[in-house]
N, C-alpha and C positions, 0 to 999 in steps of 0.2 A: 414721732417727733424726736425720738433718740437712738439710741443704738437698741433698745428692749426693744425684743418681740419673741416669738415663741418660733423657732428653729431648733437643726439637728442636723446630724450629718453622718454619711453612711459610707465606709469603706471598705472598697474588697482590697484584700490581700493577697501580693505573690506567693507561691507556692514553689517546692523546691523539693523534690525526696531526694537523699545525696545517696548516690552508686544506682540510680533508677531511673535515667533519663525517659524514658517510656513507661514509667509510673501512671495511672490514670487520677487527672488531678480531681475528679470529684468523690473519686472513692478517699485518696488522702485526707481533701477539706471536707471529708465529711466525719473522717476516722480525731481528724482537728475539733471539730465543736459536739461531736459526741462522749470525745474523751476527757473536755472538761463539764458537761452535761453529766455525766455520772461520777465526777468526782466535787460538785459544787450542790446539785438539784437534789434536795431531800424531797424524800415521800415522792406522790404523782407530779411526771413531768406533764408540764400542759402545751397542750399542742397551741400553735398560730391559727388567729382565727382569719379567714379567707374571706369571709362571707361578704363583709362589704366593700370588699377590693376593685379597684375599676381601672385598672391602668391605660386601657384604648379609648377615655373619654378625652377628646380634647379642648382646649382653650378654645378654639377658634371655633368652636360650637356643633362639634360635630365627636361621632365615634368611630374609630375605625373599626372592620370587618374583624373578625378574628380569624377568617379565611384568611386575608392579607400579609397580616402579622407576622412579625418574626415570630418565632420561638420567647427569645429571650425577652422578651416584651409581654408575656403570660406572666406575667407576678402573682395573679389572683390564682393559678391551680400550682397545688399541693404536689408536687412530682417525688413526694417521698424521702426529700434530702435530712439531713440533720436539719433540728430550728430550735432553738431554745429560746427561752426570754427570760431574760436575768433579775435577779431583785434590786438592781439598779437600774430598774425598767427597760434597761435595753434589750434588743435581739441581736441574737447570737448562730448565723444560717448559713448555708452552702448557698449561693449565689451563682447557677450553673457550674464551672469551676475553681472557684474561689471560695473562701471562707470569707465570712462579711460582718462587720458591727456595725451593728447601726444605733448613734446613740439616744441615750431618753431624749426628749425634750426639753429645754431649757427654756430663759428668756434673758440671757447674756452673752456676750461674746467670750469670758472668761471659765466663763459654765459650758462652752462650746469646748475649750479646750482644756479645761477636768476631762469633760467625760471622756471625749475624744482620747485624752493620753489613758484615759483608765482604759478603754477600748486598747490600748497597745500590749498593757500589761495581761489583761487577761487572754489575747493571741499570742503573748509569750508563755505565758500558764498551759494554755490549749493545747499550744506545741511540746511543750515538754509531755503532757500528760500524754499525750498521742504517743510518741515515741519511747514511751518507759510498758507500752503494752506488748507482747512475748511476739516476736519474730518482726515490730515493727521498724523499717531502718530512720534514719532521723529525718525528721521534717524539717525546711528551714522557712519562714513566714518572712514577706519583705512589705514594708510599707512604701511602695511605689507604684508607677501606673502605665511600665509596658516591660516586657519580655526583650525588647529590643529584636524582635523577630517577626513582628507586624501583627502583637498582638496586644490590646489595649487594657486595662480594667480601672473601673472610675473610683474617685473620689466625688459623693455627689453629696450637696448642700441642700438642704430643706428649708424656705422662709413662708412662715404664714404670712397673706397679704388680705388685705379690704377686698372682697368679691366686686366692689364698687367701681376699683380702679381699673382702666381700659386697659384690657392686654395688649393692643397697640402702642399704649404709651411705654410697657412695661420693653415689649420689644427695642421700641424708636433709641430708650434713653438707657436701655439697658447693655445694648447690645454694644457700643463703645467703652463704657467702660470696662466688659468682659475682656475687649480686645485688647486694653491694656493693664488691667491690673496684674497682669502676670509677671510684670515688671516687681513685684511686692510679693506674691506669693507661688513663683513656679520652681519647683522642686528642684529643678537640673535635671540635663539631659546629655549624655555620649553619645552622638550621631544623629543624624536626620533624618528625614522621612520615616516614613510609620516602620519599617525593616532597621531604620538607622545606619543603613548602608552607606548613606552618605558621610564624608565625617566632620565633625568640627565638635561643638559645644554650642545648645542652646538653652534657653531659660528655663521652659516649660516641658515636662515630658508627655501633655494630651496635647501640645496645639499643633501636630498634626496630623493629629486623627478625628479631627473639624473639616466636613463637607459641606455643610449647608450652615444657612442662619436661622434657620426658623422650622421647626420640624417636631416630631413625636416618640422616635427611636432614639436610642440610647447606645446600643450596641454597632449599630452601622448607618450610614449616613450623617452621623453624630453634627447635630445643632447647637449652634451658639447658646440658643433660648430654648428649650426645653418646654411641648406645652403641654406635657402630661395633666390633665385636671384633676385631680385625685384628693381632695384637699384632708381627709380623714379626719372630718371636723364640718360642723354645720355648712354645709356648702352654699346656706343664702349667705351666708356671711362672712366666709374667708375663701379664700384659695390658696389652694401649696403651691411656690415658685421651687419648682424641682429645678436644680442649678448640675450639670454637669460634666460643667468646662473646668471645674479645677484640681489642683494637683492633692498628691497624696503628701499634706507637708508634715514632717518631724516638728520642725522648729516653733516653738510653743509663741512666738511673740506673730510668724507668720500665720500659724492660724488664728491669732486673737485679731489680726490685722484682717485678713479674707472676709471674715465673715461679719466683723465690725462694723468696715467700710461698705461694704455690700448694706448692711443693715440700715448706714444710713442714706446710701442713695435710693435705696426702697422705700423710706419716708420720704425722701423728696417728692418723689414717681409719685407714692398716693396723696401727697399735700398739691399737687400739680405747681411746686415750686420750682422746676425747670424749664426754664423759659429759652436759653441757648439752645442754640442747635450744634448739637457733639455728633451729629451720624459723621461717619465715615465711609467713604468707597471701596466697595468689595471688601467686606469685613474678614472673611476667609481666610483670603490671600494677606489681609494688613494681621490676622493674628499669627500668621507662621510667620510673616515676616519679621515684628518684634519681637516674636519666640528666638530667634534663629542669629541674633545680633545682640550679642550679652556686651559689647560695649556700651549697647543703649542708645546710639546715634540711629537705627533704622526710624526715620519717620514714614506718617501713614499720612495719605492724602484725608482732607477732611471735603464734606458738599461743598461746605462755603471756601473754598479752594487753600484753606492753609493748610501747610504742611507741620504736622507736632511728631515729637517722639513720642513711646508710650510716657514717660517719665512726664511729658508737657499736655498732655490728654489727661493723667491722672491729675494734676494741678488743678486742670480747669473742675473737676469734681470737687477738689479737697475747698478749692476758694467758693463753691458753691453752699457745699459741707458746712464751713464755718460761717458762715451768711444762714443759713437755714437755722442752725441751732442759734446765733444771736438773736437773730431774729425770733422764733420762737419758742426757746428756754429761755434766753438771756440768764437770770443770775437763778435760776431754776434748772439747770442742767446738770446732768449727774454727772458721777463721777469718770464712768467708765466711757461714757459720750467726749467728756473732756477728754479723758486719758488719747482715746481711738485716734482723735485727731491731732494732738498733741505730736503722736509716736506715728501717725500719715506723715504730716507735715516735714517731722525729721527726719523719716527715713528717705522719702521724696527728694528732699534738699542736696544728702549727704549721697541717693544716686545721682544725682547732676553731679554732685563734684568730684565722689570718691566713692563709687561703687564698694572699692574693694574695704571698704570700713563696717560694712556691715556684718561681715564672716560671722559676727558673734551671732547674731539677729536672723537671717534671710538663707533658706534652705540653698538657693542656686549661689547664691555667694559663697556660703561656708563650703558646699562641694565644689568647687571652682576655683577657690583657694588651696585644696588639697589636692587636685587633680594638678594645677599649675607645679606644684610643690615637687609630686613625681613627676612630670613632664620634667623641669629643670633640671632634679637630679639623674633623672636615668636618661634623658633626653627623648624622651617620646613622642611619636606623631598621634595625631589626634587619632587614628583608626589602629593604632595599636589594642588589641585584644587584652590589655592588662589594665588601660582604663578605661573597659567598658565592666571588669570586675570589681575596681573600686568604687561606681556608680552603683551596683548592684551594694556592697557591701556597707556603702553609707547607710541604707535604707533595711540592713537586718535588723530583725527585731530583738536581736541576743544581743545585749548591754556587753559582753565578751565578745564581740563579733562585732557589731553593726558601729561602724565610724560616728557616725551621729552621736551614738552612747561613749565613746571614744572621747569626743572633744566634750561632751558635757560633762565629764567627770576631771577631765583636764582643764573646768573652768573654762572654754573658750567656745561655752556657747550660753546667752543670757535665757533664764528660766523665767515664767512667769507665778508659777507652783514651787511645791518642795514634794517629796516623795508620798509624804504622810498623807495628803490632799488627794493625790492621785489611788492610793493606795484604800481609802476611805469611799471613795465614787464608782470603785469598784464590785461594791456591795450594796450601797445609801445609796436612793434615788435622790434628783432633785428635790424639793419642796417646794417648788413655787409653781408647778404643774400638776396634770394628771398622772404624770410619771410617777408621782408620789404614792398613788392612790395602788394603781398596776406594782409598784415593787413592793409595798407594803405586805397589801395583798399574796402575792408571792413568798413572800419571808412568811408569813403569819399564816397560811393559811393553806400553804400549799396542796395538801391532800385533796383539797376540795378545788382549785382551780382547775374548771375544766380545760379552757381556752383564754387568749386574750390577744388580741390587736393595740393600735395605735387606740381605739373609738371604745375596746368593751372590754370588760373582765365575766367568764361566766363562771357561775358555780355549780357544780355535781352537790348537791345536798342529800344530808341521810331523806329518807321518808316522801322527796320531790317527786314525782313522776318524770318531770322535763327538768333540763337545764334554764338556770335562772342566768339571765343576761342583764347587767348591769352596765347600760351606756356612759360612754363617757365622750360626748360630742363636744361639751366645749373644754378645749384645752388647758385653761385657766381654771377648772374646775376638780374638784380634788386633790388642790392640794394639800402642806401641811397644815395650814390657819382651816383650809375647810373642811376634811376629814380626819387628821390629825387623833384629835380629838375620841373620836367617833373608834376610829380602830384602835387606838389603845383600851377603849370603855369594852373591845366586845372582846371574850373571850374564844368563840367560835366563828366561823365563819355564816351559822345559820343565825347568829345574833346581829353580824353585822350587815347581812340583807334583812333580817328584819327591820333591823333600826333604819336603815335606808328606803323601807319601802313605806315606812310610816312617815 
């Protein structure tokens, strides 16, 4: 009924060895998260635990073959890469060629974008450390999400949902909104088509590497709706909405916005408080098409035959939005529920009238204003090769380097954080999750963690014969009010499975 829920969100990162164009990128991001792997992880590093991994289960009630399978769609086998997990509960892994964070668990939108920027810092940390080892040459990490060569890698969203509610409805109601939120959170994009051979300027840099609407794969045929069932959590009782249509955003007001707004048309979905009908025709075609028109005028046919822009699609959510939470918090709505829609509404308004207002706020705006900027001065055409560098260069993750870090320090781009925030999440798990439980654990106790996932933490104990597995199925379990406590009281690790198992 509000923006809370228990979500996450997992980024691969570009990769770059400079003077090595035919560098092998998973020897790189692997030489990336092992070089801050032995300069962060005391005592035994604990492996990722696989065991209850299921990525070819899907929504729609079936598993697919593992014959079938791509490759990259094997998440549950171990292929040897780096993988760490951090005492900020997150993991830290080689992702076929990319280096990837994926961060704890949360159940805010504001704690989406802590961890998330802590996730930044510690791939700037990563990289440095990679490169200061003897004969290594410099790695450069980009937070974006294509090579511009017709190659893709995600930003993907994790929301736990009610196992109750029909994944038809999840599809029906979800899928238009995908189509247009991009209007609010797509990163920017030099050229089109998945090569971007084409040229111009569009919004988003995934939506056009979207084939289908409704699908299992992640890396090819890429789906609007995503029906991975995985939920890494009591599965009578929730289900994971793997989300992995959106961009890799810098701008900290866009990712509180993404995942906010998401947050609360997923309460609508399982309150079955949507009663309009928002499908649109050929969703596909209607998301590259709003992608690919940063004026904002490209409208998308809807069934019931009106035509809206994404900017007038997103409306009919946000008027929905604010109808649901009066209706259901009324003078009981938190803060950050108020804030979400508050900072919808405005940004919404201000793309109807004046796109270009938002520069400080909205990733594709603030790169769009800077690309125009050299276009005017040097006169450039859009397929000029000098801004398709400044597209790459907004998105470095060297605060000396990366444009992004450029206008935030010149004040001309609004923070939700301050450094110390981000700088603190980098180590401190959440507290209001099992995250808590898992980083703890990790800080305290390291020598003896054997393993741990999303679901368990196991212990190598003196005198055990076997490893002790300590489940952590529901989400909301272990955190700091619930074991808090409990791990401060024990001074070993075989104190605090005893206390646990009593």
């Amino acid at each position: 009924m509000s923006v809370r829920r228990v979500m996450g969100t997992e980024v691969e990162y570009g990769i770059s060895v400079q003077g090595a164009p035919t560098a092998n990128p998973m020897v790189a991001s692997s030489q990336v998260v092992n070089a801050y792997a032995s300069a962060t992880v005391r005592a035994r590093r604990a492996r990722w635990d696989f065991e209850e991994e299921s990525p070819l289960r899907d929504a729609r009630g079936f598993d697919m073959s593992r014959q079938v399978a791509d490759p990259s769609q094997l998440t549950d086998e171990d292929l040897g890469l780096a993988n760490v997990i951090l005492t900020n509960g997150a993991r830290l892994y080689v992702d076929h060629a990319h280096p990837e964070y994926s961060t704890p668990e949360v159940v805010s939108p504001l704690d989406i974008v802590r961890w998330d920027k802590a996730g930044e810092q510690v791939m700037l940390d990563a990289a440095r450390l990679a490169q200061n080892l003897p004969g290594n040459p410099s790695i450069v990490l980009y937070k974006n999400n294509t090579d511009n060569k017709g190659a893709s890698y995600g930003a993907h969203e994790n929301y736990l949902m009610r196992r109750s509610t029909a994944f038809v409805d999840i599809v029906r109601h979800l899928t238009p909104f995908f189509v247009s939120r991009q209007v609010i959170c797509g990163a920017g994009r030099v050229g089109k088509g998945q090569d971007g051979r084409e040229q111009g300027y569009q919004i988003s840099q995934r939506a056009d590497f979207f084939e289908v609407e409704v699908g299992l794969e992640t890396t090819l045929k890429r789906p609007i709706i995503n029906t991975r069932d995985e939920p890494h959590a009591d599965p009578e009782k929730y289900r994971r909405l793997h989300v992995i249509i959106g961009d890799a955003n810098l701008s900290e007001i866009a990712t509180y916005l993404k995942v906010g707004t998401t947050a609360l048309v997923l309460a609508m979905i399982e309150d079955k408080f949507i009663a309009a009908d928002l499908t649109v025709d050929t969703p596909v075609a209607s998301l590259r098409a709003v992608s690919h028109d940063p004026t904002l005028k490209q409208t998308v046919t809807m069934t019931d035959g009106r035509k809206l822009t994404g900017v007038q699609l997103q409306m009919e959510y946000l008027d929905l939005a604010r109808k649901y939470v009066e209706d259901r918090l009324g003078a009981d709505a938190d803060e950050q529920t108020l804030d979400v829609l508050a900072r919808w509404e405005d940004v919404l308004n201000r793309l109807e009238s004046d796109p270009m207002s938002l520069a400080d706020q909205l990733d594709w705006v603030a790169k769009l204003k800077l690309l125009e900027q050299y276009r005017s001065r040097d006169g450039l055409a859009w397929d000029d090769a000098k801004l398709q560098l400044i597209d790459y260069q907004y998105s470095d993750v060297r605060p000396e380097k990366g444009l992004y870090h450029r206008l935030v320090k010149a004040g001309r781009i609004q923070r939700l954080l301050n450094d110390d925030e981000v700088e603190r999440a980098m180590t401190e798990p959440p507290e209001q999750t099992r995250a808590y439980f898992r980083g703890r654990c990790l800080e305290k106790y390291a020598a003896h963690v054997a393993a741990a996932s999303w679901d368990s933490v196991i212990f190598d104990l003196p005198g055990r014969e076997s490893l002790q597995r300590v489940p952590t199925m529901d989400p909301l379990r272990g955190s700091k009010a619930h074991v808090g406590g409990l791990i401060d009281a024990s001074d070993t690790a075989e104190a605090l499975v005893a206390a646990l198992s009593r």
